[in-house]
KEKE-3310 file (N, C-alpha, C; in steps of 0.2 Angstrom, whole numbers, plus 5000, padded with zeros to 4 digits):
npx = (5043:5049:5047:5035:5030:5035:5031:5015:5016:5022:5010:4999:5003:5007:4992:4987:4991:4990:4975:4971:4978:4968:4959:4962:4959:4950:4944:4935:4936:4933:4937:4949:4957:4953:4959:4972:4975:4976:4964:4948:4940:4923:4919:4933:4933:4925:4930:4937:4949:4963:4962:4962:4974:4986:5002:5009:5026:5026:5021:5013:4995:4979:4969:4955:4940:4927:4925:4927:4918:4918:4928:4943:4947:4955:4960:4968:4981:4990:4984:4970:4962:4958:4945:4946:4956:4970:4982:4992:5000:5002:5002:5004:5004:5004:4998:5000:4995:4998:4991:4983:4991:5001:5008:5003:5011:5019:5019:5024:5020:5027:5024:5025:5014:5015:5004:5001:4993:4993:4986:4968:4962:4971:4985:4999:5004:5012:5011:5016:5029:5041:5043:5047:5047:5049:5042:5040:5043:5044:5049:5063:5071:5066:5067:5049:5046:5043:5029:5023:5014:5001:4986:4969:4956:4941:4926:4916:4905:4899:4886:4880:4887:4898:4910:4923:4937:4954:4969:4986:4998:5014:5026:5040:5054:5063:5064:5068:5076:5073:5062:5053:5052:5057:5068:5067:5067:5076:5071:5072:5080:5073:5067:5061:5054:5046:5027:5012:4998:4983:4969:4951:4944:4928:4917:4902:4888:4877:4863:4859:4870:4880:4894:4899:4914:4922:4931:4940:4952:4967:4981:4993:5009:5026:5034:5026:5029:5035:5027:5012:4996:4983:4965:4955:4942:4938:4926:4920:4911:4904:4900:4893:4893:4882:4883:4894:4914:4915:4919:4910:4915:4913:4924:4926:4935:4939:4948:4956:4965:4971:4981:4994:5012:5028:5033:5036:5039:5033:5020:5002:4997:4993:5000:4995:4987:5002:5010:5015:5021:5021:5017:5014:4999:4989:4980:4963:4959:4952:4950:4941:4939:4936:4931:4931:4928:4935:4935:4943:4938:4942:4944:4946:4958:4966:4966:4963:4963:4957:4956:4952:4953:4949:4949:4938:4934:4936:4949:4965:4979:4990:4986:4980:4973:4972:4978:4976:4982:4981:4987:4981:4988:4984:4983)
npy = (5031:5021:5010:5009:5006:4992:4986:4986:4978:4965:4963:4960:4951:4938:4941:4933:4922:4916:4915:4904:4896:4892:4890:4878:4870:4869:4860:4847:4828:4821:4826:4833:4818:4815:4824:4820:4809:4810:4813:4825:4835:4838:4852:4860:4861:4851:4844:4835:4821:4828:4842:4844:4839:4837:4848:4861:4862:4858:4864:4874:4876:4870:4884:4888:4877:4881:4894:4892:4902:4915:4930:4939:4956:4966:4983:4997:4988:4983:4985:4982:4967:4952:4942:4929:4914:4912:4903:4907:4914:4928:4939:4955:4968:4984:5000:5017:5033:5051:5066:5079:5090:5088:5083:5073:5061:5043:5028:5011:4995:4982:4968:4955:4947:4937:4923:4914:4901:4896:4887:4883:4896:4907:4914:4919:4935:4945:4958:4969:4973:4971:4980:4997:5005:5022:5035:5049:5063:5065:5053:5040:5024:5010:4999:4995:4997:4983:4975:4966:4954:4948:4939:4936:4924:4930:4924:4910:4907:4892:4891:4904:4909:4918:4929:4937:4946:4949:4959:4963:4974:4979:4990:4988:4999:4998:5001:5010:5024:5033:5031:5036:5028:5018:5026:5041:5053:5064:5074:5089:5081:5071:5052:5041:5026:5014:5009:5007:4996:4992:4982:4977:4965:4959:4948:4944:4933:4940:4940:4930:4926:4934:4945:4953:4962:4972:4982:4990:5002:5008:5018:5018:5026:5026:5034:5050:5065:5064:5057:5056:5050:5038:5035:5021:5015:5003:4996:4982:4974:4961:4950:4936:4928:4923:4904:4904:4906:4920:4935:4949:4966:4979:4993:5002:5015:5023:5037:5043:5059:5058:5064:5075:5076:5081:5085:5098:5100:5095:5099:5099:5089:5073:5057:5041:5024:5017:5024:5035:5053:5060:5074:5093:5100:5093:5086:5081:5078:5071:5057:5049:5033:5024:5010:4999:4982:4966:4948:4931:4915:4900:4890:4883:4887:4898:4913:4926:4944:4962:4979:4995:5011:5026:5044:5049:5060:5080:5081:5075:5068:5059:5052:5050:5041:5022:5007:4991:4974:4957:4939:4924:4912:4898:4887)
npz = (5182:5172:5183:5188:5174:5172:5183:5182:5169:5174:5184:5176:5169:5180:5186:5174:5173:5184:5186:5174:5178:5191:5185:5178:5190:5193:5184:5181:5186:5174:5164:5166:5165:5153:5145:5148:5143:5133:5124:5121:5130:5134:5139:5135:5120:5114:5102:5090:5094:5090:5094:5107:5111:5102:5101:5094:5091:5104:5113:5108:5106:5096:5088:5094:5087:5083:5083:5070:5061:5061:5054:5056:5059:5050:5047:5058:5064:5070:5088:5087:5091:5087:5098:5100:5106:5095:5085:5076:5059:5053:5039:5035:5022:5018:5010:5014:5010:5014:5018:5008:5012:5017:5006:5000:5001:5000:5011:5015:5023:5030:5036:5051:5058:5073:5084:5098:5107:5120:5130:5128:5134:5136:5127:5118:5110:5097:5088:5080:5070:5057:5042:5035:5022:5012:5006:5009:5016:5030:5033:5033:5025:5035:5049:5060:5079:5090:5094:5107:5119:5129:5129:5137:5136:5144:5144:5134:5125:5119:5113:5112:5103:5106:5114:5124:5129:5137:5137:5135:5128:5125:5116:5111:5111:5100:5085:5070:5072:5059:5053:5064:5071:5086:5097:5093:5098:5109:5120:5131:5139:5140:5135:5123:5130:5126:5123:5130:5127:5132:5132:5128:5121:5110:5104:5094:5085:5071:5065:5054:5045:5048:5057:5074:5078:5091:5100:5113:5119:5126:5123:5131:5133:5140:5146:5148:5144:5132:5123:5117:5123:5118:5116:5110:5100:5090:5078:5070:5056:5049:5034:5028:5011:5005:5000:4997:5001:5004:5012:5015:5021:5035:5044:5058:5066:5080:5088:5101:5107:5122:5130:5125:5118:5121:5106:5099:5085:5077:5080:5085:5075:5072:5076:5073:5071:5071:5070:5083:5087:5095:5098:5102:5107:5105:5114:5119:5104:5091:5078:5066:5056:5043:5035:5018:5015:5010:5011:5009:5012:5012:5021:5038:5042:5033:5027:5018:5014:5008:5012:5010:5016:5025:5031:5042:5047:5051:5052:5052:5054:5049:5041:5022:5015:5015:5011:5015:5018:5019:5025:5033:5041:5051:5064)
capx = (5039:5049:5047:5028:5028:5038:5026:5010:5018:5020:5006:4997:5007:5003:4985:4983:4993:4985:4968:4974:4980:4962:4953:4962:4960:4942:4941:4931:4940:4934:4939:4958:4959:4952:4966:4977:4974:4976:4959:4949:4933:4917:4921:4938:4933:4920:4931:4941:4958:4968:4961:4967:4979:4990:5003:5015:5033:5027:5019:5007:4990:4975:4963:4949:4938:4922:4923:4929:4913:4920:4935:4947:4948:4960:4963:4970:4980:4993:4981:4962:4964:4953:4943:4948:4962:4972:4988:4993:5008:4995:5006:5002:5008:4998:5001:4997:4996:4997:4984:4988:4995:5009:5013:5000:5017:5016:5023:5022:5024:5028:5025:5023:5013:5011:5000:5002:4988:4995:4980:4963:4961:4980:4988:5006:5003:5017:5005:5020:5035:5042:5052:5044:5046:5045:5043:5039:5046:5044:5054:5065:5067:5069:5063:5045:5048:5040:5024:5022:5009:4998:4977:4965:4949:4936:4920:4917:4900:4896:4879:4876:4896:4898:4917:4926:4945:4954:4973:4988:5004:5022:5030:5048:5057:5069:5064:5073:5071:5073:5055:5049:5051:5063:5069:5068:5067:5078:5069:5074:5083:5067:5067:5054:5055:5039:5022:5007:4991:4976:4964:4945:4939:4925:4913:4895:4885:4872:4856:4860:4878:4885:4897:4902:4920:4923:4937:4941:4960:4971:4987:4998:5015:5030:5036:5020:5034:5037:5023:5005:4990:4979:4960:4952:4937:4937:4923:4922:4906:4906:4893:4894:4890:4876:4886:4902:4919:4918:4914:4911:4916:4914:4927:4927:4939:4939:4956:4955:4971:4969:4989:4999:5017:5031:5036:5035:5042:5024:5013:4997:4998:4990:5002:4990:4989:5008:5016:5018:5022:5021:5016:5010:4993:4983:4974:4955:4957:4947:4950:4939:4940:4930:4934:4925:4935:4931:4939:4941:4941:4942:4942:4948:4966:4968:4962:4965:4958:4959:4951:4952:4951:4949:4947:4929:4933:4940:4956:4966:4984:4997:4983:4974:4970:4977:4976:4976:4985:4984:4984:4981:4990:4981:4985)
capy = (5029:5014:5004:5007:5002:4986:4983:4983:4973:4961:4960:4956:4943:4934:4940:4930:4915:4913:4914:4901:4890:4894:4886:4871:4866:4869:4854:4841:4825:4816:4832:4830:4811:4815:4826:4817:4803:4814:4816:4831:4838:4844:4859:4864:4861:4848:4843:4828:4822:4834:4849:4847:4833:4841:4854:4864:4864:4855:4870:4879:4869:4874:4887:4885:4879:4882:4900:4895:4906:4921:4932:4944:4964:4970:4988:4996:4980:4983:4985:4980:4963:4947:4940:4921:4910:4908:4899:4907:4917:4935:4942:4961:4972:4990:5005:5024:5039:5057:5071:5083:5096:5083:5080:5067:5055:5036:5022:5006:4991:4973:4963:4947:4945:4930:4920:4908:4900:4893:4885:4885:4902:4911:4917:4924:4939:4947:4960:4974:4971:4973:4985:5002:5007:5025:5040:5055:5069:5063:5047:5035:5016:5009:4994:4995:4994:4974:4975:4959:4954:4943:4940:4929:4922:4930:4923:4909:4903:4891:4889:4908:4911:4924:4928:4941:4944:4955:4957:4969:4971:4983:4991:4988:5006:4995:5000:5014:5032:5039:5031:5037:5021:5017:5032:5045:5060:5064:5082:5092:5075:5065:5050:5037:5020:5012:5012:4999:4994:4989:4983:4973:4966:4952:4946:4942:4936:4947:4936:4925:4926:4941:4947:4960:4964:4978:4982:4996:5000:5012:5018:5024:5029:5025:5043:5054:5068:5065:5052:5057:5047:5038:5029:5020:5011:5001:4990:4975:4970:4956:4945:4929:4933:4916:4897:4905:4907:4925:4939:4957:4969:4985:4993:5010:5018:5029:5037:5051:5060:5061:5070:5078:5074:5086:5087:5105:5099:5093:5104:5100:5086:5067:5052:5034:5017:5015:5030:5041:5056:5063:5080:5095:5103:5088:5086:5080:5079:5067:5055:5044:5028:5020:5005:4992:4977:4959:4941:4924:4912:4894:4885:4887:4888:4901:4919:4931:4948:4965:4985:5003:5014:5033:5046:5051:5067:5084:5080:5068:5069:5059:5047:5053:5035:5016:5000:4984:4967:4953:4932:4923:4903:4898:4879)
capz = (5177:5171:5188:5186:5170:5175:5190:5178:5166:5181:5185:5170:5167:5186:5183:5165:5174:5191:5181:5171:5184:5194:5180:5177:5196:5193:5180:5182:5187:5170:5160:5166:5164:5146:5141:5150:5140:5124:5120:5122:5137:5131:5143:5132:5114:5112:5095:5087:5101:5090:5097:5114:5113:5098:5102:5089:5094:5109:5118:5107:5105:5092:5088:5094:5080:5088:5081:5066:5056:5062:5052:5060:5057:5044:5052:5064:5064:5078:5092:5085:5093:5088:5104:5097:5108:5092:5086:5069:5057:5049:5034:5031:5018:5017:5010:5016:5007:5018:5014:5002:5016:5017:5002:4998:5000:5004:5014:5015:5029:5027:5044:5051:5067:5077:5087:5099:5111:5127:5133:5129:5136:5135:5121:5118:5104:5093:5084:5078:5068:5049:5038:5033:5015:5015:4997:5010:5020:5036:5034:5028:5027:5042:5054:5066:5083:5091:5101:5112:5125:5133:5127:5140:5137:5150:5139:5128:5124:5113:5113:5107:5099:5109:5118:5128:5131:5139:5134:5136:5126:5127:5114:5113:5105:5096:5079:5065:5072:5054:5051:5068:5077:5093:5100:5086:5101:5118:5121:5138:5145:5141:5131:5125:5134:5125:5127:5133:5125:5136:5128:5131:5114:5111:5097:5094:5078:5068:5060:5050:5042:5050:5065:5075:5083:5095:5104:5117:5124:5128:5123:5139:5135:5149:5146:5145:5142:5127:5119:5118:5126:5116:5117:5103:5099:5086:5077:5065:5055:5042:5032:5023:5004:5005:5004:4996:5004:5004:5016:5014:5029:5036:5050:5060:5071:5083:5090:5105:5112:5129:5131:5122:5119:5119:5101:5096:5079:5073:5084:5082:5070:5076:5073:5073:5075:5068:5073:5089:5085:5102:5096:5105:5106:5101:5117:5117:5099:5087:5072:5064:5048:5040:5030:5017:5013:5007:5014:5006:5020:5009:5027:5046:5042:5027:5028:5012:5016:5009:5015:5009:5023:5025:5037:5042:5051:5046:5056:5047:5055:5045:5036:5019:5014:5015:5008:5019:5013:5025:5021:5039:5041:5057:5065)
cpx = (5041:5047:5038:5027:5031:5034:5020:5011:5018:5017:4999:4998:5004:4997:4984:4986:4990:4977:4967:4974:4975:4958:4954:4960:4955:4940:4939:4936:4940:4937:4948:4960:4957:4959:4973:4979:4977:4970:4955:4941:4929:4917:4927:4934:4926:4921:4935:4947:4961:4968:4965:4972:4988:4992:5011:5020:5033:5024:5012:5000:4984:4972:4958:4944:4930:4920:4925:4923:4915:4928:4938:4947:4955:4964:4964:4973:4986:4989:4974:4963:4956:4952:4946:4955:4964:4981:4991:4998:4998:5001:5002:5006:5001:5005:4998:4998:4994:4993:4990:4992:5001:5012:5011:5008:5015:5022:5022:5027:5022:5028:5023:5019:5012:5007:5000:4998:4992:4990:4974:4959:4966:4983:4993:5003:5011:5013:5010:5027:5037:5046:5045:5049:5043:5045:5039:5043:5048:5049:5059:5063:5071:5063:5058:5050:5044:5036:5023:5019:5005:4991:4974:4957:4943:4932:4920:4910:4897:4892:4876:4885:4897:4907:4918:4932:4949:4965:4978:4997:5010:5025:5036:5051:5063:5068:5070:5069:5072:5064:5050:5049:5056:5063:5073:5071:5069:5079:5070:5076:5080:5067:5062:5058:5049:5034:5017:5002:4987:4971:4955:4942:4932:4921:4907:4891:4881:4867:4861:4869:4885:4888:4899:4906:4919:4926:4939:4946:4962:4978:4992:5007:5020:5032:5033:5024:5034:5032:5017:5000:4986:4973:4959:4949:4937:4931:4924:4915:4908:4900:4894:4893:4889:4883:4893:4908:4920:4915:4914:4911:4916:4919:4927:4929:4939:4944:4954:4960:4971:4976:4989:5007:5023:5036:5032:5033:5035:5019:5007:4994:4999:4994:4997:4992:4996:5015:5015:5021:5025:5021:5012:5004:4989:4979:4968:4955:4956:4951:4947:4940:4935:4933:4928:4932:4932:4936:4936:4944:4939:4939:4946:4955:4968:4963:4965:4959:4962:4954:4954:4949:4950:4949:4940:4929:4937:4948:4958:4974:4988:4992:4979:4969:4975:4973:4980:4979:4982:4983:4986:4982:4988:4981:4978)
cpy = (5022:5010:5004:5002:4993:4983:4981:4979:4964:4959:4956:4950:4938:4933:4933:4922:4912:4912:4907:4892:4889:4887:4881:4868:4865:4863:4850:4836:4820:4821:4832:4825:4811:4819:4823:4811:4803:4814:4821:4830:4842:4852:4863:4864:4858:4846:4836:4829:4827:4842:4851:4845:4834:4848:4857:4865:4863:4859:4874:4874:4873:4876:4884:4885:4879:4887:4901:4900:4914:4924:4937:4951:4965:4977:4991:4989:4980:4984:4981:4973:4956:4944:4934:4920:4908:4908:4901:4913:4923:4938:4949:4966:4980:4997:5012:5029:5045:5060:5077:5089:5093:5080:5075:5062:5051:5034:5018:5001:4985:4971:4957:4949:4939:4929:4915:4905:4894:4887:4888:4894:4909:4911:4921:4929:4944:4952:4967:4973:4975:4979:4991:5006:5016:5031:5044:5059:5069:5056:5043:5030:5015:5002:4997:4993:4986:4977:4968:4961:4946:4943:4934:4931:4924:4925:4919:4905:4902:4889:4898:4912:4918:4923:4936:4940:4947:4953:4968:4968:4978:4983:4993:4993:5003:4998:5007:5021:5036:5036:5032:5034:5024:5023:5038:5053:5059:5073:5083:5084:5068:5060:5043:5032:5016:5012:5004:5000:4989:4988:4976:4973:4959:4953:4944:4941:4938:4945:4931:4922:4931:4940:4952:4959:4969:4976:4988:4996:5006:5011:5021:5024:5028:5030:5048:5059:5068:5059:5052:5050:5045:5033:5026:5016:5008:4995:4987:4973:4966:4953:4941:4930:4922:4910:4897:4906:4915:4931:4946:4961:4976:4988:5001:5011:5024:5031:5043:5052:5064:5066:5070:5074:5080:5089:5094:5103:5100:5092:5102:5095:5078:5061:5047:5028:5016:5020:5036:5046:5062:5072:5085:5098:5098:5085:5084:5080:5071:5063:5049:5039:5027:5016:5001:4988:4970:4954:4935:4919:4904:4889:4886:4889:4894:4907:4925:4938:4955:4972:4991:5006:5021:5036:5049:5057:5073:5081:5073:5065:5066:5054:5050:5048:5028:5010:4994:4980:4964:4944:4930:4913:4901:4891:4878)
cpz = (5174:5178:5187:5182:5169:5179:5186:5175:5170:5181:5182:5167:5172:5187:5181:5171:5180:5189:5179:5174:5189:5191:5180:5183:5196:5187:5182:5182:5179:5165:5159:5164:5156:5140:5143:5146:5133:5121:5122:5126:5132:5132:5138:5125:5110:5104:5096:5095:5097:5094:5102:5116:5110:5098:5097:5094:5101:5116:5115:5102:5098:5094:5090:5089:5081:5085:5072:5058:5057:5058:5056:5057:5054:5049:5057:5067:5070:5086:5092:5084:5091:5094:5103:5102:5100:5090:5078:5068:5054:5045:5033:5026:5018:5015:5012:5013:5012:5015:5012:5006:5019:5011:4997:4995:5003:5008:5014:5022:5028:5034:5043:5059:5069:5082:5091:5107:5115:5129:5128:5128:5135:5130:5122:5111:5103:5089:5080:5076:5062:5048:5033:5027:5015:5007:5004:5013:5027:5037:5030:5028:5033:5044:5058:5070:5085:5097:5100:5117:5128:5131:5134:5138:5141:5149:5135:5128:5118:5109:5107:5103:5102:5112:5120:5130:5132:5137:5135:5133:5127:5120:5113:5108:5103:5088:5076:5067:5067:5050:5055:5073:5082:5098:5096:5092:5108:5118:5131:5141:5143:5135:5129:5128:5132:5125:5126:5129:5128:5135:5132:5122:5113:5104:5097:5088:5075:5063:5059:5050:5043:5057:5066:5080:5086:5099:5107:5117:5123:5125:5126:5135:5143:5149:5143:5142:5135:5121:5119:5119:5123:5117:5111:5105:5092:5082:5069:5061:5047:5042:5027:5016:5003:5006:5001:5000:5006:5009:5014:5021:5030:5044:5051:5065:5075:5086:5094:5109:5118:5132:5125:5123:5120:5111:5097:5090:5073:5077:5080:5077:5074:5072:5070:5075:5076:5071:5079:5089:5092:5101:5101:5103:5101:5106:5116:5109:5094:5081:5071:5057:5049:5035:5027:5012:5009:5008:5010:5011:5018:5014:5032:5045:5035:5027:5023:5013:5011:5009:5011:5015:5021:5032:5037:5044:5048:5049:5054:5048:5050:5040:5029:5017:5014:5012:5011:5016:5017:5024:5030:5037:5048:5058:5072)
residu = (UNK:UNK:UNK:UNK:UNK:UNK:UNK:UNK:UNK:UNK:UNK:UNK:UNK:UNK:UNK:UNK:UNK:UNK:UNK:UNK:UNK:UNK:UNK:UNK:UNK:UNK:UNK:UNK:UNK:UNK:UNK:UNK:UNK:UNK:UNK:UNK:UNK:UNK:UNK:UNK:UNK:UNK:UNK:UNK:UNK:UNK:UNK:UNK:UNK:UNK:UNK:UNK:UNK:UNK:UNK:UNK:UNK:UNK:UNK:UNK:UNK:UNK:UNK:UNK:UNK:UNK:UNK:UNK:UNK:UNK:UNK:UNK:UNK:UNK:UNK:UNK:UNK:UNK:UNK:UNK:UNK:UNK:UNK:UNK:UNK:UNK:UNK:UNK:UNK:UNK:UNK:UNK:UNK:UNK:UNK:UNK:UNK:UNK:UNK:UNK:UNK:UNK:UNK:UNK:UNK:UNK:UNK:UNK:UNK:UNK:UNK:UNK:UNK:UNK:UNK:UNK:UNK:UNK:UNK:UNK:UNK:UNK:UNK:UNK:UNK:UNK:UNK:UNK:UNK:UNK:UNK:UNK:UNK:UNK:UNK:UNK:UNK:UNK:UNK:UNK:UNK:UNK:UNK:UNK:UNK:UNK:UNK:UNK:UNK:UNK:UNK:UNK:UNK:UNK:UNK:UNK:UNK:UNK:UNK:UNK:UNK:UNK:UNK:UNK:UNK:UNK:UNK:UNK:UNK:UNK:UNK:UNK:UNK:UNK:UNK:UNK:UNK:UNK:UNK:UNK:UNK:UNK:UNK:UNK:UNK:UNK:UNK:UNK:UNK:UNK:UNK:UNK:UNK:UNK:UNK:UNK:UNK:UNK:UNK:UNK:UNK:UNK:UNK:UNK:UNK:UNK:UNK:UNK:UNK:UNK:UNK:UNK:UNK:UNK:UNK:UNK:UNK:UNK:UNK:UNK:UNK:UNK:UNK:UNK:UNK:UNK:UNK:UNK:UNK:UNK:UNK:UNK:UNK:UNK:UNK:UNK:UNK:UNK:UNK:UNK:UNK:UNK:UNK:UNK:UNK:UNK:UNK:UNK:UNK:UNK:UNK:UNK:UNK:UNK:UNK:UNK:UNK:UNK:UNK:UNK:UNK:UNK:UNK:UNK:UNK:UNK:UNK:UNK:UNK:UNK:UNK:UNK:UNK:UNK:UNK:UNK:UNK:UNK:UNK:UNK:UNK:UNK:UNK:UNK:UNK:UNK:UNK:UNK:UNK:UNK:UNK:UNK:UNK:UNK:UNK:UNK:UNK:UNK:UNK:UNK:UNK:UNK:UNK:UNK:UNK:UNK:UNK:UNK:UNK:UNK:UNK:UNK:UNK:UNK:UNK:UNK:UNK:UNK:UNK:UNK:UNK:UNK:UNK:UNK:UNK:UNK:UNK:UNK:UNK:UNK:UNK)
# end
């Protein structure tokens, strides 16, 4: 299982960069000599020379500002991936409260994610990190494990704002297994070793003032054994509130576990986005959110958002409610 999971990883990577490498050789000869020059090609950006010419730390260039009419999703914030090539630091703070057959106890989680747009098209993502804060039964305080990965560009048209972008990232069990992270469980021999995120997400706007996110993926486990299998669909809608800064949003999750894991311990009982629980007898089993939020978006670079979420369905495993943070510095 680990050489698999090594080979895939592999190959995603050589994928994202022979694509990459594809397209540049397909530019146009005035296209090259224009960035070569330090200014920028209708084809990449059609903005000011800083777009394509100006690069952070010498490597990582800017958002593309193209979409800057569009905001990013709140939750489900470790996998629920904006479509955008972007170049930015996402502060989250959120807290969770259990359903009352746990205790109605909370937690909370302080992260940072970063963003960093290679190219154009290619993006490095950091989307999992931070220090968990914990008042239940289940856990203490402790360190998240770090998911890292790869996003490309399929799709970017800027005539109708539309995008597509396919993307895949590795969670590293580095984290504190007294708050469920790292490697909290070594049942019959078996131990975790990570798990992947495969995702297809894209964007499109809606009249006037509005847009819609949607994003697909999977969550595979490198040691089914011991980590349950999960899909998710997640969507994004938001709407401008007239020629103010602000937006109003709505987001809903969909989470379906395709395995089972083998912890007896909490049989039955569905971790989420944050935590893998790797529980048995949760099989084909269901949960939906529902979120309504509100974002202040001054101007391209500054992104203040916050959601109240729930769960929609009767099956509510470790969530009974939460509350999003998140402030986004985007170059």
């Amino acid at each position: 299982m680990k050489i698999w999971s090594l080979l895939f990883t592999l190959s995603f990577i050589i994928a994202s960069l022979c694509a990459e490498s594809a397209r540049a050789q397909a530019e146009s000869p005035s296209d090259v000599a224009a960035t070569e020059s330090g200014g920028s090609s209708c084809s990449d950006c059609g903005q000011s020379e800083c777009c394509c010419g100006c690069r952070l730390l010498g490597f990582m260039v800017p958002s593309d500002p193209s979409f800057c009419d569009y905001i990013s999703p709140i939750t489900n914030p470790t996998m629920f991936e904006d479509p955008r090539t972007l170049t930015e630091a996402r502060a989250i703070a959120l807290s969770q409260r259990m359903p009352a057959y746990l205790g109605s106890q909370t937690f909370q989680l302080y992260a940072l994610q970063l963003r960093a747009a290679l190219t154009d098209r290619l993006s490095v993502i950091a989307t999992k990190d931070g220090f968990i804060v914990s008042h239940n039964a289940l856990q203490t305080d402790g360190w998240a494990d770090i998911m890292i990965g790869l996003k490309y560009n399929l799709i970017t048209n800027y005539c109708t704002h539309r995008l597509l972008s396919v993307g895949a990232t590795y969670e590293l069990p580095i984290g504190s297994p007294r708050v469920l992270q790292g490697t909290p469980r070594i049942l019959d021999g078996e131990s975790i070793d990570g798990q992947y995120n495969v995702f297809l997400t894209g964007g499109t706007p809606i009249g006037y003032n509005g847009h819609w996110i949607s994003a697909f993926g999977v969550r595979i486990p490198a040691n089914h054994v011991v980590q349950s299998g999960m899909w998710y669909w997640s969507n994004h809608f938001d709407v401008k509130a007239g020629m103010t800064d602000f937006y109003g949003l709505l987001e809903i999750n969909w989470y379906h576990w395709y395995d089972s894991g083998n912890n007896a311990v909490t049989a039955g009982l569905n971790g989420g986005d944050l935590v893998n629980l790797g529980s048995t007898n949760i099989t084909n089993t269901d949960i939906a959110t529902g979120a309504l939020g509100l974002k202040y978006k001054p101007h391209g670079n500054l992104e203040i958002g916050a959601a109240y979420e729930v769960p929609l369905t009767n099956r509510r495993g470790i969530m009974g409610d939460r509350i999003t943070l998140d402030l986004i510095l985007r170059y």
